[in-house]
C-alpha positions as CSV (number, residue, x, y, z in Angstrom):
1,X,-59.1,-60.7,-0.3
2,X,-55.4,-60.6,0.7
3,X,-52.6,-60.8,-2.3
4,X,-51.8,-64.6,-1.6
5,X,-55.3,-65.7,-2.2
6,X,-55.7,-63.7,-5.0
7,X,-52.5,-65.9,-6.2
8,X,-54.3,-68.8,-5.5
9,X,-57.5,-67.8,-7.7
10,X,-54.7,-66.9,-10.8
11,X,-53.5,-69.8,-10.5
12,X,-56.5,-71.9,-10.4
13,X,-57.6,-70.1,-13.6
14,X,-54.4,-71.4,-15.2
15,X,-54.4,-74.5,-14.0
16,X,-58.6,-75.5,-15.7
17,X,-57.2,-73.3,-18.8
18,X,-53.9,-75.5,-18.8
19,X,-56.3,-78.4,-18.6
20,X,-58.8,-77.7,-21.3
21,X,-55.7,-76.7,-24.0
22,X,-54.7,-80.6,-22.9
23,X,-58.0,-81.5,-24.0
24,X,-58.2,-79.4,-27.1
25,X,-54.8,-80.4,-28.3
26,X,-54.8,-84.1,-27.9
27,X,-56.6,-84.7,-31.6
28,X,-54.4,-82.8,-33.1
29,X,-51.1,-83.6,-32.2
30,X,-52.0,-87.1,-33.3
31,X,-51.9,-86.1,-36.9
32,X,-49.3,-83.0,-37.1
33,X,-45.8,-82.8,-35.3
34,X,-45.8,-81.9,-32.0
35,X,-43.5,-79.1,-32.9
36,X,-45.9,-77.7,-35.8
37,X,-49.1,-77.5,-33.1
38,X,-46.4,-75.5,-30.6
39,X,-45.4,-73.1,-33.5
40,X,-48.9,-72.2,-34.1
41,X,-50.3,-72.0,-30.3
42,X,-47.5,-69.2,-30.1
43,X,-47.9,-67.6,-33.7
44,X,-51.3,-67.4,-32.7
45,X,-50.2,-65.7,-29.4
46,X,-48.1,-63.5,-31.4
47,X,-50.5,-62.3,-33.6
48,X,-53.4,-61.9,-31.2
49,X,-50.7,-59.4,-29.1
50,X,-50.1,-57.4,-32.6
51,X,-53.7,-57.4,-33.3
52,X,-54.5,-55.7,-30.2
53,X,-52.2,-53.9,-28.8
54,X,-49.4,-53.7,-32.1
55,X,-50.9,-51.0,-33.7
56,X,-52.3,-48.5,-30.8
57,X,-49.4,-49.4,-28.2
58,X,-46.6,-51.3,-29.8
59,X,-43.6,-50.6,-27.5
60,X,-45.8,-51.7,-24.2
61,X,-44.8,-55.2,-26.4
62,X,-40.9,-55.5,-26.4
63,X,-39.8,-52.4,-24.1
64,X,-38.0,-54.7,-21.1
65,X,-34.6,-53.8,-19.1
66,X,-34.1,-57.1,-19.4
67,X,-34.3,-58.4,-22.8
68,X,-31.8,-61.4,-22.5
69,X,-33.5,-62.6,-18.8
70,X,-36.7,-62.2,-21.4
71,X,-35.4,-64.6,-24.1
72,X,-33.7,-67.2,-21.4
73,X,-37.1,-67.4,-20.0
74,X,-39.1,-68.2,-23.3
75,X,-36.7,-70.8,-24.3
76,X,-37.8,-72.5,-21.0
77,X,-41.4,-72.9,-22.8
78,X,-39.4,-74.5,-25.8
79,X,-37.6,-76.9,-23.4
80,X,-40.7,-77.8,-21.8
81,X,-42.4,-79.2,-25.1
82,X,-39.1,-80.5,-26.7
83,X,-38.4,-82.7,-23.9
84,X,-41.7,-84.2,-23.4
85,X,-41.3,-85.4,-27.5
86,X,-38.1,-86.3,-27.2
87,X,-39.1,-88.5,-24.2
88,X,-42.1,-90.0,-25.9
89,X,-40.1,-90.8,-29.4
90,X,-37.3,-92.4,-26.9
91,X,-40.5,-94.8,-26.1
92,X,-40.9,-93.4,-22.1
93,X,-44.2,-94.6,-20.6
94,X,-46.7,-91.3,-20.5
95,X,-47.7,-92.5,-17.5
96,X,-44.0,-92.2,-16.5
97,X,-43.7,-88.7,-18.0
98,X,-46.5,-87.6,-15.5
99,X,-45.0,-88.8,-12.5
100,X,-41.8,-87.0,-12.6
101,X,-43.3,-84.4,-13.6
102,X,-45.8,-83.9,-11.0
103,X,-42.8,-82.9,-8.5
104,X,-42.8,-79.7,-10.4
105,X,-45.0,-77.9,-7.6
106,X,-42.5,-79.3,-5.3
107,X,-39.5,-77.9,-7.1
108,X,-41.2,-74.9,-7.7
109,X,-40.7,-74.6,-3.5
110,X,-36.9,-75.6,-3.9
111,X,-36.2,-73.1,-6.8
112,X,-38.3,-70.1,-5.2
113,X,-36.3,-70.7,-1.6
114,X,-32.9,-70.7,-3.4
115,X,-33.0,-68.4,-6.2
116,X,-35.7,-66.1,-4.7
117,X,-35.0,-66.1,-1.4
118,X,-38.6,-66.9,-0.2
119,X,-39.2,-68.3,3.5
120,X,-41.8,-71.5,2.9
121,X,-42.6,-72.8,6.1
122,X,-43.0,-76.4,6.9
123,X,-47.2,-76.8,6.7
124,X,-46.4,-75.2,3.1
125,X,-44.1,-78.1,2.4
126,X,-46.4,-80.8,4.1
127,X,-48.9,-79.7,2.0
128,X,-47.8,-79.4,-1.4
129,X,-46.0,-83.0,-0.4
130,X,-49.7,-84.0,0.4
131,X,-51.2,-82.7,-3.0
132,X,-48.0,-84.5,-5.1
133,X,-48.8,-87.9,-3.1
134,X,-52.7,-86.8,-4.3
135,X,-51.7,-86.6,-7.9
136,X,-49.8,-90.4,-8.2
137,X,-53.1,-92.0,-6.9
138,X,-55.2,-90.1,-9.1
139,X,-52.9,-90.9,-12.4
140,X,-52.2,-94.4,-13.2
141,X,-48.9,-94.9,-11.5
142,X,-45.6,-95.1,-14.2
143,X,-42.7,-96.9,-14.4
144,X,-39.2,-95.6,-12.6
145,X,-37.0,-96.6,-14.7
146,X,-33.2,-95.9,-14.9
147,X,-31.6,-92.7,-14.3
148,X,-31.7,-92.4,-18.4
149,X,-35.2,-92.6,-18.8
150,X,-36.1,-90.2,-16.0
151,X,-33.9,-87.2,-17.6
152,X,-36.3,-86.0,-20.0
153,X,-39.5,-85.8,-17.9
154,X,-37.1,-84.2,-15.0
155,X,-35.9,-81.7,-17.3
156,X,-40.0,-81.0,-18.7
157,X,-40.9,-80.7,-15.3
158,X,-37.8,-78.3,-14.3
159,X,-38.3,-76.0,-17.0
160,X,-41.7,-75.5,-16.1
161,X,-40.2,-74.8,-12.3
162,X,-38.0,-72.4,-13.9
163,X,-40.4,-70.4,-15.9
164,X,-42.7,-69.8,-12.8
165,X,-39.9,-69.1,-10.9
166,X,-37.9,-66.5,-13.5
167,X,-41.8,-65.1,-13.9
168,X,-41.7,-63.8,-10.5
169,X,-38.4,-62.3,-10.7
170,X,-40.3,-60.4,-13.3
171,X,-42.7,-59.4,-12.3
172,X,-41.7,-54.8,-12.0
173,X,-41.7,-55.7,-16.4
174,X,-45.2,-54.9,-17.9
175,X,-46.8,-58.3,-18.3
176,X,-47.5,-57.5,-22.2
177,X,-43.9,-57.5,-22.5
178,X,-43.8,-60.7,-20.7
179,X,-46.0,-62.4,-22.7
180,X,-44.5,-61.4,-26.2
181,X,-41.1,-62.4,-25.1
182,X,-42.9,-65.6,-24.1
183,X,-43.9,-66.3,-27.5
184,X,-41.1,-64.6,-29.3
185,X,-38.5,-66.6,-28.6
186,X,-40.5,-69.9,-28.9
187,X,-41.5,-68.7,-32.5
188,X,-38.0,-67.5,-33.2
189,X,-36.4,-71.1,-32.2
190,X,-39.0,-73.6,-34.1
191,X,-39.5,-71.2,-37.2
192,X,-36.4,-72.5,-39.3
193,X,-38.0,-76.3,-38.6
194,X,-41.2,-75.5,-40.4
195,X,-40.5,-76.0,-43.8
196,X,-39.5,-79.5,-43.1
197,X,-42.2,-80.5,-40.5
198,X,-45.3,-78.6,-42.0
199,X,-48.6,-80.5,-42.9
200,X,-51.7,-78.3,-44.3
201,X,-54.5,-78.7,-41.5
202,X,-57.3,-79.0,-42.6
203,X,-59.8,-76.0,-42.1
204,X,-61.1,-77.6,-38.4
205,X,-57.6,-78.7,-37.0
206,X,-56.4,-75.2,-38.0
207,X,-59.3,-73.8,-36.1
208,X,-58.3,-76.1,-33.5
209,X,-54.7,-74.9,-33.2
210,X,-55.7,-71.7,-33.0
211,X,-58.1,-72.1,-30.1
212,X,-55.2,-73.5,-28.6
213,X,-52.9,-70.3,-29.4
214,X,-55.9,-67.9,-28.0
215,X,-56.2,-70.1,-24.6
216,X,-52.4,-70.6,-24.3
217,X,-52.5,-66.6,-24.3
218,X,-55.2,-66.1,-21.7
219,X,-53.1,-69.3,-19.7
220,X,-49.9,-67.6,-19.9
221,X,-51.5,-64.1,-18.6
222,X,-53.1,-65.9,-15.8
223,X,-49.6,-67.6,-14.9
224,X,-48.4,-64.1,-14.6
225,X,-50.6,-62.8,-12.8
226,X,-50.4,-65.2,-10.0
227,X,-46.8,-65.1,-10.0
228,X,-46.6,-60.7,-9.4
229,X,-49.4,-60.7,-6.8
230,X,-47.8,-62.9,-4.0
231,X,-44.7,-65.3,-3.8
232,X,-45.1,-68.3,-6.1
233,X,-44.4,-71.1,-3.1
234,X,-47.6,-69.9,-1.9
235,X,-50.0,-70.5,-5.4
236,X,-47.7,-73.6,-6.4
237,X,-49.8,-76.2,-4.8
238,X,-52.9,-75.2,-7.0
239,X,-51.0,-75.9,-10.4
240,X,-52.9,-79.9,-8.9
241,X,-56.3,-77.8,-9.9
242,X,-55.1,-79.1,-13.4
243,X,-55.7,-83.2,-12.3
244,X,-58.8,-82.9,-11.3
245,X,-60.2,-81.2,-14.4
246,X,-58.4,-83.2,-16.8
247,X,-59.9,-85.9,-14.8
248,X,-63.3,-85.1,-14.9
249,X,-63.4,-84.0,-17.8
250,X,-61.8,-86.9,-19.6
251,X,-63.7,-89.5,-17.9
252,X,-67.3,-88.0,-18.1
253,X,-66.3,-87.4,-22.1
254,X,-65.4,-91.0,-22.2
255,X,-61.5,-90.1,-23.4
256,X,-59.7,-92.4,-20.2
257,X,-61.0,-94.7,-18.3
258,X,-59.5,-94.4,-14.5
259,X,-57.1,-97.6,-13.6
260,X,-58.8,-97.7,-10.2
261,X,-61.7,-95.3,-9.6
262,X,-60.9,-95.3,-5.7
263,X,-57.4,-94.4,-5.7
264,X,-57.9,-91.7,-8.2
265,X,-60.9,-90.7,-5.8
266,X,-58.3,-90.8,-2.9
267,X,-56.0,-88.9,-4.6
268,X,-58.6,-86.2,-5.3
269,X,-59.5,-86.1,-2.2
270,X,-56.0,-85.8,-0.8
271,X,-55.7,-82.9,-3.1
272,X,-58.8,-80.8,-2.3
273,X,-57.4,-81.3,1.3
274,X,-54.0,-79.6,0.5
275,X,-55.4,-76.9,-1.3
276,X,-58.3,-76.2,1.4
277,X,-55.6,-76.3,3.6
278,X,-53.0,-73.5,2.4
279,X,-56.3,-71.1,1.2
280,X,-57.1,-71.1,5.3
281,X,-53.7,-70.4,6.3
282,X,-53.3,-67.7,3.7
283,X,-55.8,-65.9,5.8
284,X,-52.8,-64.8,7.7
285,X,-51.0,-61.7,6.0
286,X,-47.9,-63.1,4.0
287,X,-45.7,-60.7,5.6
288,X,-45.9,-62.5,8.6
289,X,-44.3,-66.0,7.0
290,X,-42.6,-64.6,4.4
C-alpha cells in the first residue's frame, strides 16, 4: 500500500470516528453549554495524554520548535466550535450551517495549493467537486441567505480547512506534541468561562462527555496521521466518509428521517463514486502528480 492510500484509510478512520462523537454528543449538548461539553472532550484529551505518556515520557508532550505555529493551530479547533454556536444562537438554519460547510474538502484543495504548494490535478478537483455536489443531496438542502448569515458557517468550515492544512506543515513535530497543543490551547481559552457556564452532569452525561474526550483523542490522532503520510489534497475527499455514517446511522436509530430518501440515495451514491475514484488513481505513485 502506497503512502496516499494509506492517507485515505486515516482519514476514513477519522471521518466514522468524527461521525460517532456527532452521535454521542447530540444528547448532551441539549442540556449543558456547548462550550462546557468542548471543555471536557479536551480535558478529557488532556488528561488521557498525562495519564499515559505524562509520567514515563513527559517532554515527548510539549517539546515543539514551533510552539506559537502549535497554539495558532489549536485556537483553530476553538474557532471551529465557537462559530458554529454563535451561528446557531444568531438563529442560522442547521441545515444551512452544513452546506457551507461541506465546501471544507474543497477549500482544503485551495489552502493546500496556496499555502503548501501542492500540485492537485484537475480529476482531483472534479472529484472532490463530485463528492461536495454528493453531500447537498444527501443533507436536506439549507437556506443561502445574505452574506451575514453565511459568515459564521464559512468561518467553521475554514478553520477546519486551516487545521488540516497547518497539520501537514507539521507533520517533522512528534504527533504527541501535536495533539497536546491541540487540546492545550482549547482548554487554556474556555477555562476562565467555566465558572459561569458550569452545570453538574449527572453521573451518565459525565460518562458521556468523556467518551467524547477519549474518541475526540483517537479522532484527532487519526487526522494526523493522514495528514504526515501523503499530501492532504489527496485524503480530503474522504472527510464525505463522515455523511454516510451519520446517515446510516441516524436513520436506522430512528434520530432523522431523510427529506427525500432518493436524493440522499443519489447523493451517496455520487459520493462512493468520488471516493472509488481518487483510491484507483492513487495507485499511481504521488511523486508522479505531485
Amino acid at each position: 500500500m502506497n503512502d496516499a492510500r494509506r492517507a485515505m484509510l486515516f482519514m476514513t478512520g477519522f471521518a466514522v470516528v468524527w461521525a460517532v462523537i456527532e452521535l454521542m454528543a447530540g444528547g448532551v449538548l441539549r442540556r449543558y453549554s456547548p462550550y462546557q461539553v468542548v471543555w471536557t472532550r479536551y480535558a478529557v484529551h488532556l488528561l488521557l495524554m498525562l495519564a499515559i505518556w505524562g509520567w514515563r515520557e513527559p517532554r515527548r508532550l510539549w517539546r515543539t520548535a514551533r510552539p506559537a505555529w502549535q497554539l495558532s493551530r489549536s485556537l483553530l479547533m476553538f474557532g471551529m466550535p465557537a462559530s458554529w454556536v454563535v451561528a446557531v444562537h444568531s438563529g442560522v438554519p442547521m441545515a444551512t450551517i452544513m452546506t457551507v460547510f461541506w465546501f471544507s474538502p474543497l477549500a482544503i484543495l485551495a489552502l493546500a495549493a496556496a499555502l503548501l504548494r501542492e500540485r492537485i490535478p484537475a480529476w482531483l478537483w472534479a472529484a472532490t467537486a463530485l463528492a461536495c455536489a454528493g453531500a447537498f443531496l444527501a443533507h436536506e438542502p439549507g437556506r443561502l441567505g445574505s452574506a451575514a448569515e453565511l459568515l459564521l458557517p464559512a468561518g467553521m468550515g475554514l478553520c477546519f480547512s486551516l487545521y488540516v492544512v497547518m497539520t501537514r506543515s507539521l507533520r517533522g513535530e512528534d504527533v504527541l506534541a501535536n495533539l497536546f497543543y491541540t487540546a492545550l490551547g482549547v482548554f487554556l481559552v474556555l477555562t476562565p468561562a467555566m465558572g459561569s457556564l458550569w452545570v453538574r452532569p449527572t453521573p451518565f452525561d459525565a460518562l458521556v462527555m468523556a467518551a467524547v474526550g477519549a474518541f475526540g483523542f483517537v479522532a484527532l490522532w487519526l487526522l494526523d496521521r493522514a495528514c504526515a503520510a501523503a499530501p492532504v489534497s489527496l485524503s480530503a475527499p474522504f472527510n464525505f466518509v463522515q455523511i454516510a455514517v451519520f446517515s446510516s446511522v441516524a436513520v436506522l436509530g430512528g434520530l432523522v428521517h431523510l427529506h427525500s430518501p432518493r436524493l440522499a440515495a443519489a447523493g451517496l451514491l455520487l459520493i462512493a463514486a468520488a471516493l472509488i475514484w481518487v483510491w484507483l488513481r492513487a495507485a499511481l505513485p504521488v511523486s508522479k502528480e505531485y
